[in-house]
C-alpha positions in Angstrom: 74.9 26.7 36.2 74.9 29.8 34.2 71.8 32.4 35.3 70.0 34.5 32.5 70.1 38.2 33.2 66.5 38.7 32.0 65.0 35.9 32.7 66.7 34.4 35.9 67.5 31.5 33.5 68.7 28.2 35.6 68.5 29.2 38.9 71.0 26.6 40.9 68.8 23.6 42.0 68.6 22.6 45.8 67.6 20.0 47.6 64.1 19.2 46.1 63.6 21.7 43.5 65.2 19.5 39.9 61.5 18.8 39.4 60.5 22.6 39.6 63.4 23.7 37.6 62.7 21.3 34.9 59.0 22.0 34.5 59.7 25.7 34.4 62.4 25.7 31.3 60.0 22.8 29.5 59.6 25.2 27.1 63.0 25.8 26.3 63.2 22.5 25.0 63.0 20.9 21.8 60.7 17.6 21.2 63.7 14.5 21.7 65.0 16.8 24.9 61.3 17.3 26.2 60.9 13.8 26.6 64.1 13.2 28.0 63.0 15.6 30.6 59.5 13.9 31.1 61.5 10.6 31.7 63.9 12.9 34.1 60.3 13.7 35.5 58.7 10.5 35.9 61.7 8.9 37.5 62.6 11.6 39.8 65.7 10.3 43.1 65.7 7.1 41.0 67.9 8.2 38.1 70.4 7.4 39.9 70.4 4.0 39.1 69.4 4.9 35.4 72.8 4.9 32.6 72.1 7.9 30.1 71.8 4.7 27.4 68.9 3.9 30.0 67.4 7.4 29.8 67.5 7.4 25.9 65.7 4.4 25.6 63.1 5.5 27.6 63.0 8.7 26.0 63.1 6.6 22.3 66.0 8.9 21.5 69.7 8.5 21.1 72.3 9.0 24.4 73.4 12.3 22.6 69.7 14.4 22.3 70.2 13.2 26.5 73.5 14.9 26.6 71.8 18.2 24.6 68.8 18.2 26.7 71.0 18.0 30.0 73.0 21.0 29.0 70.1 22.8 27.7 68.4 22.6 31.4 71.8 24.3 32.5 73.6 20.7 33.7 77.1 20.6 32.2 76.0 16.9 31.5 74.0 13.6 33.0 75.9 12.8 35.2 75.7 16.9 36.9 71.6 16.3 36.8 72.1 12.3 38.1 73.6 13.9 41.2 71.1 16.8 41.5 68.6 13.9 41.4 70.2 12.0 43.8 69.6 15.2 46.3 65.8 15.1 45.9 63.2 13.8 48.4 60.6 10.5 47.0 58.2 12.4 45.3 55.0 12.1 46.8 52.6 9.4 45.2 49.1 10.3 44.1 46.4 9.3 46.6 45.0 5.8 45.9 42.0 6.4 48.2 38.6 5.5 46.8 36.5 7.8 47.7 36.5 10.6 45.5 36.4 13.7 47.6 39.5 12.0 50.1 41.1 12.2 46.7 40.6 15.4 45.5 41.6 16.7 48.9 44.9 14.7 49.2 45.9 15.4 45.9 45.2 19.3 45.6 47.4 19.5 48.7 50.0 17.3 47.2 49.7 19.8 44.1 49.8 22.9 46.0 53.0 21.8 48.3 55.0 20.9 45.6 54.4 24.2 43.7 55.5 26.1 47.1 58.7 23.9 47.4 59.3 24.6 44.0 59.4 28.1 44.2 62.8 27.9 46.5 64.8 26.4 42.5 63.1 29.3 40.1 63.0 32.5 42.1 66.9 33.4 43.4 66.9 35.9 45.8 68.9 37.8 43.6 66.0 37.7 41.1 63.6 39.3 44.1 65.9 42.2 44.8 65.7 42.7 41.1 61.9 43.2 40.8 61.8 45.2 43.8 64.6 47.8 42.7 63.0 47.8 40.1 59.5 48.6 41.7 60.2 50.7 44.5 61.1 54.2 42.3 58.0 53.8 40.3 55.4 56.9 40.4 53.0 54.5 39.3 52.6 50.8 39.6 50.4 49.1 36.7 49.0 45.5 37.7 47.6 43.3 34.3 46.3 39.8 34.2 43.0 37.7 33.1 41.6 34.5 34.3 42.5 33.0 37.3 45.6 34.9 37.1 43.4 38.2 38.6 43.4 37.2 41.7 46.8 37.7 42.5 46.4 40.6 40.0 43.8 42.1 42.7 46.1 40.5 45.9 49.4 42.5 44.4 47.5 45.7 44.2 46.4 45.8 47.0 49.2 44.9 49.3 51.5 48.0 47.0 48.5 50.1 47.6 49.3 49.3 51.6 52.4 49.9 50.9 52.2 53.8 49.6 52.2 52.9 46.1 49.7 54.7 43.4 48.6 51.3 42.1 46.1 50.7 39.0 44.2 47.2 38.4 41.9 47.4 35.3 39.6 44.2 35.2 38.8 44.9 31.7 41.7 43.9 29.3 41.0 47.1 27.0 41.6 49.5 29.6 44.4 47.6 31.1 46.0 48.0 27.4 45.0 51.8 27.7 46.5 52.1 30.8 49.5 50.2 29.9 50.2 52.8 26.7 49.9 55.4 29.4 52.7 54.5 31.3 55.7 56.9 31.4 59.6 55.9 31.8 59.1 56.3 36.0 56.1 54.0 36.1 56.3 50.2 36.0 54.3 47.6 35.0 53.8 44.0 37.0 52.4 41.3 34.8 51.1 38.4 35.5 50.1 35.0 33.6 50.3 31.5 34.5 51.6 30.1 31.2 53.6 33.7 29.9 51.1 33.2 26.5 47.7 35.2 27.5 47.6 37.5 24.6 45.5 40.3 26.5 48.6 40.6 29.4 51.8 40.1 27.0 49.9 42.7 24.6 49.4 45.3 28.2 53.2 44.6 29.3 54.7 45.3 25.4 52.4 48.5 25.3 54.0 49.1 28.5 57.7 48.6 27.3 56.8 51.0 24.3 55.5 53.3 26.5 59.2 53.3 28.3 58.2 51.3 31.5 59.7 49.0 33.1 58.6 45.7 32.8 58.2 42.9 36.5 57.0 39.9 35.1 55.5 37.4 36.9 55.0 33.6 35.1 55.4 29.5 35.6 57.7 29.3 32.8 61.6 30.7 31.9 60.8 31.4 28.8 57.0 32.8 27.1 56.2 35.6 25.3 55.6 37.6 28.6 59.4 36.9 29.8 60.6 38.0 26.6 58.9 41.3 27.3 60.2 41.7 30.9 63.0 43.7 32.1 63.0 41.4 35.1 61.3 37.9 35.1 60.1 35.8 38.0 59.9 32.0 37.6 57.4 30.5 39.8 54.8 27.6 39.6 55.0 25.4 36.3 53.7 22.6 37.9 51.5 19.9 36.0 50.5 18.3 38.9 46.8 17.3 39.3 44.9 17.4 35.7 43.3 20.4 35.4 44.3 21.9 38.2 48.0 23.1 37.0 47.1 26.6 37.5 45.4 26.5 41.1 49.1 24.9 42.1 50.9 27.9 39.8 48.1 30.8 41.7 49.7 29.7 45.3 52.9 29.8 43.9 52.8 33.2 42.3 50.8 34.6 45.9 53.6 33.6 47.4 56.3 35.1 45.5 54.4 38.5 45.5 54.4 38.1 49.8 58.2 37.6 49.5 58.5 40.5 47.4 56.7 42.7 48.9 58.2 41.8 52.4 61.7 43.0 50.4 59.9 46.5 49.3 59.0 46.9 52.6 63.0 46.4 53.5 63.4 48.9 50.6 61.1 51.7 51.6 61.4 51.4 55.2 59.6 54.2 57.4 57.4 55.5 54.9 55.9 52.4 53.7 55.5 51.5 57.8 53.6 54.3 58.3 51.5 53.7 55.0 51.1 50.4 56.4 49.7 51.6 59.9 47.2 53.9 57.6 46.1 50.6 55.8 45.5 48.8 59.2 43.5 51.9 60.6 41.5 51.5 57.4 41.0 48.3 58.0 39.7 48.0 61.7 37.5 50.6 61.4 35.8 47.4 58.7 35.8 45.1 61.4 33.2 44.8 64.0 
């Protein structure tokens, strides 16, 4: 499977992760080929016993749009993605249980576990070392997101703040769009949005690109208006997994990616981000009682 240099494109799929690679590219796909995908979806380990004439009549298309959407998601055909099917584990069913609140628990676990194990088929470690080459140089370090997106927005910032890094976090979109415009060619911007579309963070990270930053983005989806804006994109957490709650699965998903990547800057900067790291710690007992 071919591997976008931008974007990360489609990562190669383990054991487990056709589900999460198929949810992050929906976008990618046209109508007849995103229903072939829902079908690739909904029947997870047992396309294997599916014949792609079965698939298309499911789908209510014909065996070639099958074909298409196959090679779209990076498969050289069906029978590629019937074996990378065949790898998966039985998807976890939702919980059945009556009472309302055992449900919500069981299932917002469900949600958040398969978002983590996705992570593993959209984010390459080749991808990783990407974003933090790319971050490690900066003289400045620009975080932008809104919604329930700013919480890793405020977690990033502040683990590159323990890090050593001069690291800006503008609540308020305006001045993160201010900010962005700001940015020189040896500062970076990291930008983060659950579907890739929030108008307020693709505007902050194109200001940026004008501006002659780079550009980390950080999304649930291959390809959005914020990956098109990216010099490096990381893939993470396009999971519609429990109604309403697709982007609670997406916000672990992205805090974990951000931990991984800022365990590689760490790598990267070696003594001095130690010690900056022993100067956040002092900090931070002399807070505790």
């Amino acid at each position: 499977m071919e591997i976008d240099s931008k974007t990360g494109g489609a990562a190669p799929v383990g054991d487990g992760g056709l589900a999460a690679h198929i949810r992050a590219h929906l976008s990618d796909l046209r109508d007849t080929e995103a229903r072939v995908a829902r079908v690739v979806l909904d029947k997870g380990a047992g396309l294997v016993h599916l014949s792609v004439s079965d698939v298309a009549a499911l789908a209510g298309t014909a065996p070639s749009s099958v074909v298409r959407a196959c090679q779209r998601l990076g498969f050289r055909g069906y029978q590629e993605l019937k074996l990378a099917a065949a790898r998966q584990a039985p998807a976890q069913e939702p919980s059945r249980d009556r009472d309302p609140a055992a449900r919500a628990l069981a299932d917002t676990v469900r949600a958040g576990r398969e978002a983590l194990d996705g992570v593993a088929a959209t984010v390459t470690p080749e991808r990783l070392r990407t974003a933090a080459v790319l971050l490690d140089p900066a003289a400045r370090v620009l975080v932008v997101g809104a919604g329930l997106s700013g919480a890793v927005v405020l977690d990033t910032a502040y683990r590159l703040r323990a890090l050593g890094f001069a690291v800006d976090a503008p609540a308020d979109p305006l001045t993160a769009q201010l900010a962005a415009s700001q940015l020189t060619s040896a500062d970076v911007c990291l930008a983060v949005s659950h579907t890739g579309a929030t108008r307020s963070t693709v505007d902050a990270a194109r200001r940026a690109r004008q501006a002659g930053a780079r550009v980390v983005a950080l999304t649930s989806y291959a390809r959005s208006p914020l990956s098109e804006a990216g010099d490096c994109t990381l893939v993470a957490g396009g999971q519609d997994l429990v109604f309403g709650l697709e982007t609670v699965a997406s916000r672990l998903a992205h805090l974990t990616v951000i931990d991984a990547l800022t365990l590689a800057l760490l790598h990267l900067r070696g003594a001095p981000a130690e010690e900056a790291l022993r100067l956040s710690a002092d900090v931070t007992v002399d807070h505790s009682y």
